[in-house]
C-alpha positions in Angstrom: -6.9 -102.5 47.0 -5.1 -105.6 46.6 -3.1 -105.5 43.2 -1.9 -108.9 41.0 1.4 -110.3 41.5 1.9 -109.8 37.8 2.3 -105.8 38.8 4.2 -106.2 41.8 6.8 -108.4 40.0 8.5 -107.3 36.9 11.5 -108.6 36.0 12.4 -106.0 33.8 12.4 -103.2 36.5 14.2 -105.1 39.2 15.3 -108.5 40.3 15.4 -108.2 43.8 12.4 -108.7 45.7 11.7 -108.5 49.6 8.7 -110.5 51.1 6.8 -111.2 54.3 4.3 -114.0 55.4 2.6 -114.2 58.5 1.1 -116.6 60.4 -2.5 -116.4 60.6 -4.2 -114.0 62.8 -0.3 -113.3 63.9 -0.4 -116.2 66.1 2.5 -117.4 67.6 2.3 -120.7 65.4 6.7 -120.7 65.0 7.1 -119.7 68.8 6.0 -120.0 72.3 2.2 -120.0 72.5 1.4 -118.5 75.9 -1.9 -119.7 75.8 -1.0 -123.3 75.3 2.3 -123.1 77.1 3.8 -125.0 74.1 6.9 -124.3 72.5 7.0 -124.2 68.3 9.9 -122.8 67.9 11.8 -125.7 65.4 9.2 -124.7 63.0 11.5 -122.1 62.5 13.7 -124.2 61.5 11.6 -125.8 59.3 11.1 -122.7 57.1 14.9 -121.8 57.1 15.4 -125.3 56.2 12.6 -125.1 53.1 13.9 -121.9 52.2 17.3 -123.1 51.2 16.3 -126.3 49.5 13.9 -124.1 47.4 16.9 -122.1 46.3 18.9 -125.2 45.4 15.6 -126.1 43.1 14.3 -122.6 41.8 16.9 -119.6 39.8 16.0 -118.0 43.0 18.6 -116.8 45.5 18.3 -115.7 49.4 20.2 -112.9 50.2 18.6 -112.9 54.1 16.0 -114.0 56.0 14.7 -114.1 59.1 12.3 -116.2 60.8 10.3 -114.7 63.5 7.8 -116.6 66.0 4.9 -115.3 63.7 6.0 -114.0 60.3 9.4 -114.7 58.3 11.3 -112.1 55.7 13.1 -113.1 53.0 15.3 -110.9 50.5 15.8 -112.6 47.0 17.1 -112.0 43.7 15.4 -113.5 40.6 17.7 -114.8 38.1 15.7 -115.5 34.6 18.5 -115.8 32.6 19.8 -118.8 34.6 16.4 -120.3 33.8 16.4 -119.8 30.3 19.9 -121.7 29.8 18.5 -124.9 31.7 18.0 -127.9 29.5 14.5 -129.3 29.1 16.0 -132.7 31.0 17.9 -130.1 33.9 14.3 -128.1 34.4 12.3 -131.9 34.8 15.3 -133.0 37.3 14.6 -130.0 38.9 10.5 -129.6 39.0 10.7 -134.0 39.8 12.6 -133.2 42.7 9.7 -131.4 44.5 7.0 -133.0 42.9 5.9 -136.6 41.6 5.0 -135.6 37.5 3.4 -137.1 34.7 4.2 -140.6 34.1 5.6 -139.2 30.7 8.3 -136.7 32.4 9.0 -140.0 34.6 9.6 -142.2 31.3 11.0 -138.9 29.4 13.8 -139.3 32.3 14.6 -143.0 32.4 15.9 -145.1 30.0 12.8 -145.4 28.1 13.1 -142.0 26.3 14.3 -144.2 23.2 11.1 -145.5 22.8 8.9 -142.7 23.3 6.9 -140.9 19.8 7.8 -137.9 18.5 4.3 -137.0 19.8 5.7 -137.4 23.6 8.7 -135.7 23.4 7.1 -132.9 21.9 4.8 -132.8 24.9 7.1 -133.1 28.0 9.3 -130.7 25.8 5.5 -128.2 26.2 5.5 -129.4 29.9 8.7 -128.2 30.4 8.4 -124.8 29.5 5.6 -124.5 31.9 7.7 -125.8 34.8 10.9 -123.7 33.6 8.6 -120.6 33.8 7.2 -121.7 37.2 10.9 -122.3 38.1 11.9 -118.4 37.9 8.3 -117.4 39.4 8.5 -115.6 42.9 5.1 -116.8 43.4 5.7 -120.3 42.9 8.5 -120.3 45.2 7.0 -118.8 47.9 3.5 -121.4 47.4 5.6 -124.4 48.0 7.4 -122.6 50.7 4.3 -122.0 52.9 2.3 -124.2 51.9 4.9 -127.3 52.6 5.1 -125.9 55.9 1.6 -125.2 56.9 0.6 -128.5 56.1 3.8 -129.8 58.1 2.5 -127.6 61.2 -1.3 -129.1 60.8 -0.1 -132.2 60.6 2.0 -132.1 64.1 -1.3 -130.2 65.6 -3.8 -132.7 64.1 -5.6 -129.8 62.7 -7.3 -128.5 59.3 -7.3 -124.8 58.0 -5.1 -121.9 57.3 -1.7 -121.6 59.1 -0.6 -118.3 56.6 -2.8 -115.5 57.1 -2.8 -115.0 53.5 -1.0 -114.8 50.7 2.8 -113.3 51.1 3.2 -110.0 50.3 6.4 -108.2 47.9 8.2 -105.1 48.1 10.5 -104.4 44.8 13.8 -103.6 45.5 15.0 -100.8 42.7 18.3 -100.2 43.8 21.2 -100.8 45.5 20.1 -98.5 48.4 16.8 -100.3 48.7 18.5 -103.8 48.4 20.7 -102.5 51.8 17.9 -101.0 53.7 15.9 -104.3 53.3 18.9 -106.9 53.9 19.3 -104.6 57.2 15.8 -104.1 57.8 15.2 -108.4 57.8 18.8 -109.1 59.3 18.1 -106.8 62.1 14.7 -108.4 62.6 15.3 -110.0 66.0 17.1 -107.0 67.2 14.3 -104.7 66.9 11.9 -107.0 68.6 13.4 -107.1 71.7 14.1 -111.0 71.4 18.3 -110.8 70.6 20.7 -108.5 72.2 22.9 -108.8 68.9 22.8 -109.8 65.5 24.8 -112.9 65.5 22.9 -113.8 68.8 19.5 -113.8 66.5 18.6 -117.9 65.7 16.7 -118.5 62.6 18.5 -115.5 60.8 20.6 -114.8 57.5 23.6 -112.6 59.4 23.8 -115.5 62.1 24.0 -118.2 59.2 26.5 -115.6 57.8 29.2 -115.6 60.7 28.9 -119.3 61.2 27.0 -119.3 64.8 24.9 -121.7 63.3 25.8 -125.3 64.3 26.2 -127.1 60.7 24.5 -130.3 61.9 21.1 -128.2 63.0 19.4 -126.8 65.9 18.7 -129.0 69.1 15.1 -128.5 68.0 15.2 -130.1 64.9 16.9 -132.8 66.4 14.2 -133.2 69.1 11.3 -132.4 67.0 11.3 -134.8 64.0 9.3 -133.4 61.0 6.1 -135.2 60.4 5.2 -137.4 57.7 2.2 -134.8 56.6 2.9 -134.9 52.7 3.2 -137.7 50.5 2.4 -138.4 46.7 -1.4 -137.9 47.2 -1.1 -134.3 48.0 -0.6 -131.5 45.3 -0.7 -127.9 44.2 -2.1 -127.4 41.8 -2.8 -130.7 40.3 1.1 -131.9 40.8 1.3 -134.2 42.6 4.3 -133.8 45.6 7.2 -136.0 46.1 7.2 -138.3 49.5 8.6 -136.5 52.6 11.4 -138.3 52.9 12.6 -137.2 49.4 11.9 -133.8 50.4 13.8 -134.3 53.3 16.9 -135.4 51.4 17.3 -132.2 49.0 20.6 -130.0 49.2 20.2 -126.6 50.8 21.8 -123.8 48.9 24.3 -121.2 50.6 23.0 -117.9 50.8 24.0 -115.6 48.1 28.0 -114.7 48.0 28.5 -110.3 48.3 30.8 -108.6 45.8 32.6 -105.4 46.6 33.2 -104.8 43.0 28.9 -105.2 41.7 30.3 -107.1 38.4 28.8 -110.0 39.5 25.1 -110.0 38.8 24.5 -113.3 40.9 26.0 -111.6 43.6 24.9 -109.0 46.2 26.6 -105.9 45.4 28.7 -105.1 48.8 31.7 -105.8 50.4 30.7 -108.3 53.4 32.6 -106.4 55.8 31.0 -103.0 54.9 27.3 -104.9 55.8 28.5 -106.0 58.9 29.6 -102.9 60.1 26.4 -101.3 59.4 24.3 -104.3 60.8 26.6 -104.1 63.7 26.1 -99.9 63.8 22.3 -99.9 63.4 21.8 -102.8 65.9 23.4 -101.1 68.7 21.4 -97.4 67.8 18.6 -100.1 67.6 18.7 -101.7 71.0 19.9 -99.0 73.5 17.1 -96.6 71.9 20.3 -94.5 70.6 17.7 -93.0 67.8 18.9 -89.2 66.7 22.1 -89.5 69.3 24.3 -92.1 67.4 27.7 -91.7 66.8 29.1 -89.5 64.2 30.8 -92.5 62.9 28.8 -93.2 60.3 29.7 -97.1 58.1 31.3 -95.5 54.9 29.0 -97.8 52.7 26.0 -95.4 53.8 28.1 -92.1 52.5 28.6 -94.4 49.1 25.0 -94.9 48.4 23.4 -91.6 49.5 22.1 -92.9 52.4 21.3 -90.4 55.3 22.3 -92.2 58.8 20.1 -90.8 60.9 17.0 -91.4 58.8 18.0 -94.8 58.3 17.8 -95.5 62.0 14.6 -93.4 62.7 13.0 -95.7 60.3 15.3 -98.9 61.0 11.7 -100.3 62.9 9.1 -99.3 60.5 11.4 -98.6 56.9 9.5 -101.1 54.9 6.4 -100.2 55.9 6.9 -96.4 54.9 7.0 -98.2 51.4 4.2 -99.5 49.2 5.0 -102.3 46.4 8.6 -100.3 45.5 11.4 -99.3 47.8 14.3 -97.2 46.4 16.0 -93.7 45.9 13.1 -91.1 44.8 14.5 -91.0 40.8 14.1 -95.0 41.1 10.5 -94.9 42.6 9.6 -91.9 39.9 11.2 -94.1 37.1 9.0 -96.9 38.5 6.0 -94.9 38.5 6.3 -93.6 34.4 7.0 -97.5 33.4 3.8 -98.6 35.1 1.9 -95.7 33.8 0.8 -94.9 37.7 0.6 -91.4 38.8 1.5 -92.7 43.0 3.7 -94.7 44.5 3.6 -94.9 48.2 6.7 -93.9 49.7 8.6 -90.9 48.3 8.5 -88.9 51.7 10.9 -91.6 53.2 12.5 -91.7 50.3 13.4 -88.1 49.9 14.6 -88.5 53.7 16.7 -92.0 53.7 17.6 -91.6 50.3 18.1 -88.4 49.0 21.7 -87.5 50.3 22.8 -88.5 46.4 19.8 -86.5 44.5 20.8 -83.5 47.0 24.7 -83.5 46.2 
């Protein structure tokens, strides 16, 4: 049964979030449609493009993605706090820069604030609480992500209806094990489809962006395919109205999230960036030459640091998430997880116990 995203995101149990859209009816809408013979693939360019302006906007961060021909996954980390501390004049800079607003938040922001009533103020001050709120909201970000780019897609086809087969779907990440397995998991993406011989060979992917394979001025496909001029001030969510494409076009794109070896830094990912390429590097190749229960004793040491069993984690390097319902982590983290939300199940404790439990076990 489907659940509300109020239960599958709590901020209190976890920051970190993993998610997956897909195109609808798993059509080949970002790729080569075989059927048509046409080629969509700088739509995947599109959505890593949107992703990174959202996190210049939201208190959102990417830690990967990946962008397939039919789906993308995105690992993210939440950051209320940073929300909280914005100004009411830095959250309507922010929300302005995605969508049109009230005339007030328009005069509120120009030089006519000195003559606006108390009785104003005091509502774009209401106002801006909403958007601050909206501004650390997981489903928010994800909303203008899709549907920014489905209606981009529409427009280029000349077509109406869905382009997302539905709404995204969210995995919490409870611990630093579960926040590895998915980075992994999405980096290696590519790999496990059959479509990239090696991670840093994999377009439209975080660990590519990562080791600067990416050309910094953009693909040849976003150079050949200019984006439509689908959205403009008369088209909203939600009642807001959105800003003109060519401002949307001109946003900043954020760099993906910074690793850490030391995890002091909470806006950071917690591993050394060397330790996550090894093991991207060491499950890709067990990956791709079908090495699965004859890999190499040489295990990356940041597995033996978080309890992670090796073998396990490339057994189920193809189908991990999916062994999970709306929680992945160690078994204490997904029994914690069950006594805060009063539930007496959570999906996923076999693989778990198996990928997981080298710590519980010692």
């Amino acid at each position: 049964m489907t659940q509300p995203r109020s239960t599958l995101v709590f901020l209190d149990d976890t920051p970190w979030y993993h998610c997956v859209s897909r195109c609808v009816r798993r059509a080949f809408l970002c790729g080569k449609d075989s059927f048509s013979g046409r080629n969509f693939d700088h739509r995947r360019g599109w959505i890593a493009e949107r992703i990174k302006q959202l996190a210049g906007i939201f208190a959102i961060d990417v830690a990967a993605y990946a962008v397939m021909s039919n789906h993308f996954h995105i690992v993210v980390r939440i950051d209320r706090d940073r929300a909280l501390e914005w100004s009411v004049e830095e959250v309507l800079r922010r929300w302005t820069d995605l969508f049109t607003g009230p005339l007030l938040v328009s005069k509120y922001l120009s030089d006519a604030r000195e003559g606006m009533s108390t009785a104003e103020i005091d509502k774009v001050v209401e106002m801006a609480e909403i958007y601050r709120a909206r501004l650390y909201d997981l489903s928010w970000f994800m909303r203008t992500l899709n549907e920014y780019i489905a209606r981009l897609a529409n427009a280029e086809d000349g077509v109406k209806g869905r382009f997302w087969e539905g709404r995204f779907k969210s995995q919490a990440l409870l611990d630093e094990q579960a926040l590895l397995a998915a980075m992994a998991y999405v980096d290696l993406n590519p790999v496990r489809a059959g479509i990239a011989d090696t991670p840093e060979s994999s377009d439209y992917t975080s660990i590519q962006e990562r080791v600067d394979k990416v050309p910094a001025a953009g693909s040849e496909d976003l150079q050949e395919h200019s984006v439509p001029d689908a959205i403009s001030g008369a088209e909203a969510i939600d009642g807001d109205p959105l800003q003109s494409e060519v401002a949307v076009k001109s946003l900043p794109q954020a760099p993906l999230m910074p690793f850490d070896a030391t995890g002091r830094t909470s806006w950071a990912i917690p591993f050394a960036f060397e330790d996550y390429l090894e093991l991207v590097d060491w499950a890709g190749r067990a990956i791709r030459f079908d090495k699965r229960g004859h890999i190499s004793e040489h295990q990356p040491k940041i597995l033996k640091r978080l309890g992670v069993d090796g073998d396990p984690f490339i057994n189920y390097a193809d189908r991990l998430l999916r062994q999970f319902g709306s929680a992945v982590g160690a078994p204490e983290a997904l029994v914690s997880q069950c006594a805060r939300r009063q539930t007496k199940y959570l999906r996923g404790m076999r693989a778990a116990r198996q990928v997981f439990g080298l710590k519980q076990a010692a």
